[in-house]
N, C-alpha and C positions, 0 to 999 in steps of 0.2 A: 568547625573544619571547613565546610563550603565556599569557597571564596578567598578564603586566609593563603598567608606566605606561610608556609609550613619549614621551620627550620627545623634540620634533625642534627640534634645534638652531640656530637662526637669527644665531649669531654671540654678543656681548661677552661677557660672564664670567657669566652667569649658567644655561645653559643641566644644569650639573654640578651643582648649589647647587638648583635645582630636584629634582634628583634625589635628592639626599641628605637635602633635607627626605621626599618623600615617601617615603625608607625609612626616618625617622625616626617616620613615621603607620603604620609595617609593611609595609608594600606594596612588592612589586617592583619596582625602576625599571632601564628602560634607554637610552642615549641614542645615538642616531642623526643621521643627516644631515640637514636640512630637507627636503633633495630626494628623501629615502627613496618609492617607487613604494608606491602605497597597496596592491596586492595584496601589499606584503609586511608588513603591518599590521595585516591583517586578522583575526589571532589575540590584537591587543594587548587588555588591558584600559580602556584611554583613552590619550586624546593630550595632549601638552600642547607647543603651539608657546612655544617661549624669547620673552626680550627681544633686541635686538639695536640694533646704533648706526646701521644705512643704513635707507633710504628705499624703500619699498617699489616705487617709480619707478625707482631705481634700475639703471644697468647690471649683472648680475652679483649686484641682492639676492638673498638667500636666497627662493626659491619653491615650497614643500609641495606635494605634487601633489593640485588640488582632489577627485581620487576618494575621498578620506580621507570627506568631507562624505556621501558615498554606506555607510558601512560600519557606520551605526547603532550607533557607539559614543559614550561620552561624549568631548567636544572642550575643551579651554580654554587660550585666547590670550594673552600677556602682554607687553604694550608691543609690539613689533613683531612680535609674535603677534597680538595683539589687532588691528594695524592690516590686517595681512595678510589675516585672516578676513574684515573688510570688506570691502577691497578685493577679496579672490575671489569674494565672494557678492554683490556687484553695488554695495556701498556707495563711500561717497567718505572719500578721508583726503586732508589738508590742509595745507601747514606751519603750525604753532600760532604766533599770535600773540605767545604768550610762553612761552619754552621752559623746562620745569621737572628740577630737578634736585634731590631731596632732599626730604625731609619735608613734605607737602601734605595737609591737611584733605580728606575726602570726605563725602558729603552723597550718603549712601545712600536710594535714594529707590523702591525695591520690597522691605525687609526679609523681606518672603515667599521672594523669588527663591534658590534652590537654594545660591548663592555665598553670600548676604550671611546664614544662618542664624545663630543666635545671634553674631550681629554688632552692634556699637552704631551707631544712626542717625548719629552723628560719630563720624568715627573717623581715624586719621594712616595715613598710607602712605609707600609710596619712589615718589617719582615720577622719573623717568630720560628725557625722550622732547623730540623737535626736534616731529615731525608729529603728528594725531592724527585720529581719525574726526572727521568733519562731516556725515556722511548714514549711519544703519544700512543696513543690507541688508534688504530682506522678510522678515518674519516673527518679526524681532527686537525686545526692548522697551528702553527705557530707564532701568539698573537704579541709577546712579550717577553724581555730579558733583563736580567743583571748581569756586572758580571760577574758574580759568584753563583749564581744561578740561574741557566741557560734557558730554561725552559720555566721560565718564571709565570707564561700562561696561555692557557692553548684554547679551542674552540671550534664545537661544532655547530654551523650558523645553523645548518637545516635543522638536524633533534633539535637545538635550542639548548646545548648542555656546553657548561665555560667551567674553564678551572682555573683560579687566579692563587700562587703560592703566598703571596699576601694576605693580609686582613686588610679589607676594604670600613671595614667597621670602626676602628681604631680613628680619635682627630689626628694620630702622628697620619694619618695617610691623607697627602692633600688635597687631594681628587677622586678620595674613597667616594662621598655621600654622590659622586654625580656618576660615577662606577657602577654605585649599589640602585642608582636613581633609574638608568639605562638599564637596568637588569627587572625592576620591577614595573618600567612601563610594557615591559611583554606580558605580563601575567594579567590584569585584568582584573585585580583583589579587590573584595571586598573594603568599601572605606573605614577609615579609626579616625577617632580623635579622642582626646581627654574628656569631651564632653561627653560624649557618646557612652565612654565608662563609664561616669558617675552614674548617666543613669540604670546603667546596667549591672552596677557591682550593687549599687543601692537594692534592688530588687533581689540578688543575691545574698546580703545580707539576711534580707527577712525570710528566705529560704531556709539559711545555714543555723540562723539564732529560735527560727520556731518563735514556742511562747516561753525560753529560756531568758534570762538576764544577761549583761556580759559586765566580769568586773574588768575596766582597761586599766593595765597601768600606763603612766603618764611621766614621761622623762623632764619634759619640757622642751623639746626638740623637734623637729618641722616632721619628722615621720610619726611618732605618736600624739601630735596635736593637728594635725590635721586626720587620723585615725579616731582620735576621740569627738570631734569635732562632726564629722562623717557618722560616727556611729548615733550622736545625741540627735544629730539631724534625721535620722533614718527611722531607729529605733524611740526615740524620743527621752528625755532624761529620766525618767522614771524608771526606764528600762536600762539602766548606766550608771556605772559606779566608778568614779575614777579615782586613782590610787599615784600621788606623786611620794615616791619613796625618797627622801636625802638620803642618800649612800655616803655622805661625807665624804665624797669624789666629785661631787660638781663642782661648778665656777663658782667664781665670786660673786655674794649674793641673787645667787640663781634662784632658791626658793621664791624669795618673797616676788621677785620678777616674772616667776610663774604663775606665780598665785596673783597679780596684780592683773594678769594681760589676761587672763579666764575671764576674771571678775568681769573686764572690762567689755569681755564678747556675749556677758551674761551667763557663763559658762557657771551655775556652782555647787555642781554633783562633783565636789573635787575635794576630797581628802588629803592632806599632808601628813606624813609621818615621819620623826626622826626617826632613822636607826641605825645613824654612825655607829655607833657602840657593835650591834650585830654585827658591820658590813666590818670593822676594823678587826676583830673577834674571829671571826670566820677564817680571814688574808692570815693573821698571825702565823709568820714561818713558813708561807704558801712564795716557792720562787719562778717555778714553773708556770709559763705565759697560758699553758693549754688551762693546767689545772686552776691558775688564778679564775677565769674566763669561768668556769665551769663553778667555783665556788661562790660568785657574784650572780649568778643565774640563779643557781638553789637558794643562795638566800633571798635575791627576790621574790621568790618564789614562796620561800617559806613567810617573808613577812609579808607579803598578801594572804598568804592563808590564815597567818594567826589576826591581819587587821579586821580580815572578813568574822571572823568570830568576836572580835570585839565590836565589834559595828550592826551583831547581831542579824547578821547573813549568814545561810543556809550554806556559803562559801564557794569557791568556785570549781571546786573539786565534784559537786553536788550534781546531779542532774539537771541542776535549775539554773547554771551558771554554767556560762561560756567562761573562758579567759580572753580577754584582746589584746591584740599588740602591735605594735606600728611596723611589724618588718613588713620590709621591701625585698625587690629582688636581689641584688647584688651581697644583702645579707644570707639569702639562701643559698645563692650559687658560690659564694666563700666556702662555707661551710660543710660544699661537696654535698648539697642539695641537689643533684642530679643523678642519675646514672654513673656519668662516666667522669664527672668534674671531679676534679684535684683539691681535698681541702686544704684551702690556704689559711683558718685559723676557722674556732668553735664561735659561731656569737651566740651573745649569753641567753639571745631568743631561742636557743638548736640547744641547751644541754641535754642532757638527757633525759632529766625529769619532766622537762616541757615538753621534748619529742613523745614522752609515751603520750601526753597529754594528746599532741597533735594526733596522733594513729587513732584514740580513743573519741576524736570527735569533738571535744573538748575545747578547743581553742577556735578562734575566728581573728585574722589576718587580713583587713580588707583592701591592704596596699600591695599583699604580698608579688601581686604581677604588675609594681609601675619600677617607674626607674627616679631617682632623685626630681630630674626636671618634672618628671612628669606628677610625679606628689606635691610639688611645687604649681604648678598648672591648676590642678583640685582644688589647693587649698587656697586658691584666690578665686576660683570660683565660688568656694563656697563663702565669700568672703571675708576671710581670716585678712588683716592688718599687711603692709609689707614687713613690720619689724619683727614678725613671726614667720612669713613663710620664706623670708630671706636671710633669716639666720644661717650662720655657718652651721655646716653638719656639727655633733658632739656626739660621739660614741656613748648607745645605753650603758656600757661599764662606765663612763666619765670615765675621767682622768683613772683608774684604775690601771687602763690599757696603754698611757703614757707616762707609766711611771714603771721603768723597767726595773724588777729583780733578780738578783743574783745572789746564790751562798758563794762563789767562789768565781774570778778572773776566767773566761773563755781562751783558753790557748789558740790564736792563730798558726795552722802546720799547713803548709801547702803539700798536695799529694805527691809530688814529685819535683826533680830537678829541675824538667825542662819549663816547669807553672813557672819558677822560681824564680827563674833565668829570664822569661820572658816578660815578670811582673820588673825584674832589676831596669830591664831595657826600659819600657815603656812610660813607667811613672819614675820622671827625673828631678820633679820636684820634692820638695820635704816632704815627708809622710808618715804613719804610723798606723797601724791596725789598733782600732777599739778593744779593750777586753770583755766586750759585751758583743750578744747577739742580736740580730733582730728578725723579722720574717718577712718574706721576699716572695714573687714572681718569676721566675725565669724559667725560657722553653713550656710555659704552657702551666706548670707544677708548683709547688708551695717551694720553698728555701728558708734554711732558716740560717744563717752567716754571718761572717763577720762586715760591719761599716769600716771603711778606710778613709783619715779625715787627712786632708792636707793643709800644707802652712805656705802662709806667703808673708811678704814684707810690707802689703799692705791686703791689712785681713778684711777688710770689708768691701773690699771689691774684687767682684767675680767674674773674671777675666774669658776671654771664646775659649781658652787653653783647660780652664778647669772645668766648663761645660761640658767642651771634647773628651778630658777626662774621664766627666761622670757618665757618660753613654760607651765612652771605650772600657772602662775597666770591667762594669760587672759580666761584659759581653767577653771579653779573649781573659781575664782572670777571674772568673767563675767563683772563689771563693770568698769573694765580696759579690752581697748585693746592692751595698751602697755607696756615696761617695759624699763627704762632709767637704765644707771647709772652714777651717777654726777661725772664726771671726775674733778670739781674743789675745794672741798670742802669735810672733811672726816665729818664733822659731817651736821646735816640738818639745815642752817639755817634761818630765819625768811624773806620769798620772801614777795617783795610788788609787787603789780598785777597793772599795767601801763592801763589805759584804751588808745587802741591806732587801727587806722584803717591805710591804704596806704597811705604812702609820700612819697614826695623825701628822705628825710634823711632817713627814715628806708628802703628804697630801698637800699643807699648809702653803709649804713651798710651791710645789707644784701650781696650787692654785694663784698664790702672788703672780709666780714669771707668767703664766696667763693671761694674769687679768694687766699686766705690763706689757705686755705682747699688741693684747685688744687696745686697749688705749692708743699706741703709741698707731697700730693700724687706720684706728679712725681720724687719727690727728692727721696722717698723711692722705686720708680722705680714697684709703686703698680698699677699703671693705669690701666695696660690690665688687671691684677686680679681684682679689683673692676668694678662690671659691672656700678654701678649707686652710686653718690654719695651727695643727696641733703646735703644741709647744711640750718635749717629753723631756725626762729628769732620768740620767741616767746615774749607777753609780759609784761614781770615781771622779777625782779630783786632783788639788796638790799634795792635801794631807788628807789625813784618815778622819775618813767622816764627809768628807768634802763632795759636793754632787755637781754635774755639769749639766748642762740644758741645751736638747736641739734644736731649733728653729725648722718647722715644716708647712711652710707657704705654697698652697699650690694652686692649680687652675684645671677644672673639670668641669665635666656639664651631667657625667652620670657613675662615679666614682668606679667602673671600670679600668679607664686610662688616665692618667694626669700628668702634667707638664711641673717641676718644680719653676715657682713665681721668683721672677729676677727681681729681690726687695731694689727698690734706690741705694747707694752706698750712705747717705745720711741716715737714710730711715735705718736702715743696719747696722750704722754708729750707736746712735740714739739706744734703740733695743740693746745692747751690747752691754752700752754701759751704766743702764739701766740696772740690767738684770746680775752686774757684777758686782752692786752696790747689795743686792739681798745678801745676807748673812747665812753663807753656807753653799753659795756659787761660784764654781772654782774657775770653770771654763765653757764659752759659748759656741757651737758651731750651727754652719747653717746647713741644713740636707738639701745636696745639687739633683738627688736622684730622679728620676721621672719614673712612672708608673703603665710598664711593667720599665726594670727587674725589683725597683723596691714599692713596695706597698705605699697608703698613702701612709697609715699607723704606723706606729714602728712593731707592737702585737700583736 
């Protein structure tokens, strides 16, 4: 606590991502509860209240205790941060006229003020927010505007306390990190760096593990190999059991690719086990995204307990066994790992049989406080390969999580005439609503909604009009959080909706248009610019039985925020009619969406 930027937590996805930037400025972060008791704050270096998606009127809002105001450190508010400081220091917040979601011009209008330092008088932000200030509080000036929202950000230079209705934390904001930079040269924090953790989680570990064992499982992915990696290093292999499960969900030839690149680091406390059979066994008839998610965690779960018996381990259930796992943060703050955060989906690290695990002490999680880059950063220190810690993310479920089920068609209904009216106006191009859902971001909250895919006359290129699109629709029509466009088809036509849950063959498939995806990526030499690139199987077609496939290329640095990646219109060809030659591929689109309102998964 001494020294540290103490962020108090006020709920949706941002409150982590705040943190990560400002160890990314060097400075200590740590995050807490909103309702954190100011005498115990009192040794912080600054505060920083989050964004979050309620109403400061609220039953049950998030409420910082106003003695903070009393302890003559620096303060700064963001989006329901920002409202919140109003509202305790005697101002008024309002619901806004019109509610902004997404990239918004500001019209900085005290360039002096502390925040806006080498800032340009126009400049783009993230805007996120339903309510907004209508009256400051005394002693407060008025440092910034849009115009949809006036009073975009205020400041009292003397306390040292700023309220910005943006998120500075967000890369859609382009002057956020020298915004958040200006804010954390007053405080005075103690230094961070990745290195500095190693040493310090290292020492942690041998706290938490005692003279315990830990069995880790092992996906093959940059967050549980550089966790297992960390753990052999710390604890020593002796003390380490690694478990890579085939779920019959991964990539193409991914096992032996696993098993080859350990060997290679000397790594061979590493057990492999089939158990498609189990994991397809389990999915049978499962359509439900929460409950799929949930039945891939238990069986991991269970076929580490029964490996550990067969390997003649006292098991990890045992007193003498930890469990390990590669989560990071962005998997906990999903998940509605906070207080006040919104789950936006279950990862199969949080089901429920592993959370007793966690309360009971059981588990050890030694990444669980970095952020993607920064488990990336570790694991080059610790000198893992770049073809491992530069791997694209791949969800623990594998392809599980991009291969969407459905028993029946999702009716798209818009809630009223006037959505209907204004979806007619606005989207003048071909279009159609998917009969599928997927799970979404917007205002702070999970979504779960329908995609809307459009058609053009030349499908593979992705025109400023259909960008514009994809940031205007999920924003002013709410019932889409995504926005496609069909790369294989110029006009719309007549999809049939496959009733269809996990098998082997749509695994099969799944896994082909993937490993066509990658190839075709590295041929155009796009790898290291594409930070994440799922490839999901949705199902419906021309005819019955027929499945279609979305392209999702994106660019992140801490899977928080993401930009959808503008493929080249070759390289879109290519993939296109690649993947319309697989047997059982009806139609390809590509996801324009950015992150927030659509997730980067589509589950």
């Amino acid at each position: 606590m001494k020294g540290s930027i103490v962020i108090l937590d006020c709920g949706g996805q941002y409150a982590h991502l705040i943190g990560n930037r400002v160890r990314r400025l060097g400075a200590y972060s740590e995050i807490m509860v909103a309702e954190t008791p100011a005498e115990q704050l009192k040794e912080a270096a600054g505060i920083i209240l989050s964004g979050g998606p309620q109403s400061v009127y609220e039953k049950g809002s998030p409420q910082a205790d106003p003695g903070i105001f009393k302890l003559n450190i620096p303060i700064l508010g963001l989006c329901y941060g920002h409202q919140w400081i109003a509202h305790a220091l005697g101002g008024r917040v309002t619901p806004g006229n019109v509610k902004e979601y997404g990239r918004t011009e500001i019209e900085i209008l005290d360039q002096q003020s502390t925040i806006f330092r080498d800032v340009p008088m126009l400049t783009t932000v993230w805007m996120s927010h339903g309510d907004e200030v209508t009256t400051m509080p005394a002693g407060f000036t008025h440092t910034a505007r849009s115009v949809s929202c006036e009073l975009a950000a205020m400041a009292d230079e003397t306390r040292r306390i700023f309220g910005l209705q943006f998120h500075v934390e967000v890369t859609h904001s382009e002057h956020g990190m020298q915004m958040l930079k200006n804010f954390v040269a007053l405080c005075a924090a103690a230094p961070w760096s990745v290195e500095s953790y190693a040493d310090r989680i290292g020492a942690q570990i041998k706290r938490e593990a005692g003279d315990r064992r830990v069995f880790m499982l092992v996906s093959g992915g940059v967050d549980s190999t550089v966790a297992f990696t960390l753990l052999n290093k710390v604890l020593g292999p002796g003390r380490v059991q690694g478990l890579l499960v085939d779920t019959g969900l991964m990539r193409k030839e991914e096992v032996p690719l696993i098993r080859q690149a350990f060997q290679k680091l000397g790594i061979r406390n590493l057990h492999v086990e089939d158990a498609s059979d189990e994991f397809f066994s389990a999915l049978d008839g499962v359509f439900d995204p929460e409950e799929k998610r949930r039945k891939i965690g238990d069986t991991f779960l269970k076929v580490q307990q029964r490996v550990s018996q067969e390997l003649a381990l006292e098991g990890p259930a045992s007193d003498a066994w930890l469990l390990g796992q590669g989560t990071i943060y962005p998997d906990t703050i999903e998940t509605g790992g906070t207080k006040h955060a919104d789950q936006i989906k279950t990862h199969h690290n949080r089901v429920p049989a592993i959370q007793r695990m966690i309360e009971e002490g059981k588990v050890i999680e030694p990444l669980k406080e970095l952020y993607k880059d920064e488990v990336r950063r570790l694991g080059e220190e610790l000198g893992l390969p770049p073809e491992l810690v530069r791997r694209h993310p791949f969800p623990g479920p594998g392809l599980g999580v991009r291969i969407l089920c459905a028993a029946s068609p999702s009716p798209m209904q818009f809630p009223d005439k006037q959505m209907e009216e204004r979806a007619r106006s606005l989207i003048t191009v071909p279009h159609v609503a998917l009969p599928v859902r997927s799970v979404g971001v917007q205002g702070d909250g999970r979504t779960y909604r329908h995609a809307l895919a459009l058609f053009s006359h030349h499908p593979c290129e992705v025109t400023p009009e259909h960008r514009a699109l994809a940031t205007m629709i999920p924003n002013a029509i709410p019932v889409f959080n995504r926005v496609l466009l069909c790369t294989s088809y110029t006009d719309v036509p007549a999809f049939v909706f496959s009733p269809g849950f996990l098998t082997s063959d749509r695994a099969d498939l799944a896994r082909a248009a993937d490993a066509i995806v990658d190839e075709e990526m590295r041929q155009a030499e796009l790898y290291e610019e594409i930070w994440q690139f799922p490839v999901v199987l949705l199902p419906f077609g021309l005819m019955p039985g027929g499945q279609s496939v979305v392209l999702r290329p994106i660019r992140s640095t801490d899977a928080m925020t993401a930009d959808a990646y503008p493929l080249p219109p070759i390289v879109l060809e290519r993939m296109t009619d690649r993947l319309m030659r697989l047997p059982g591929v009806e139609a390809v689109f590509l996801d324009l969406t950015n992150k927030p309102p659509g997730t980067i998964e589509w589950e």
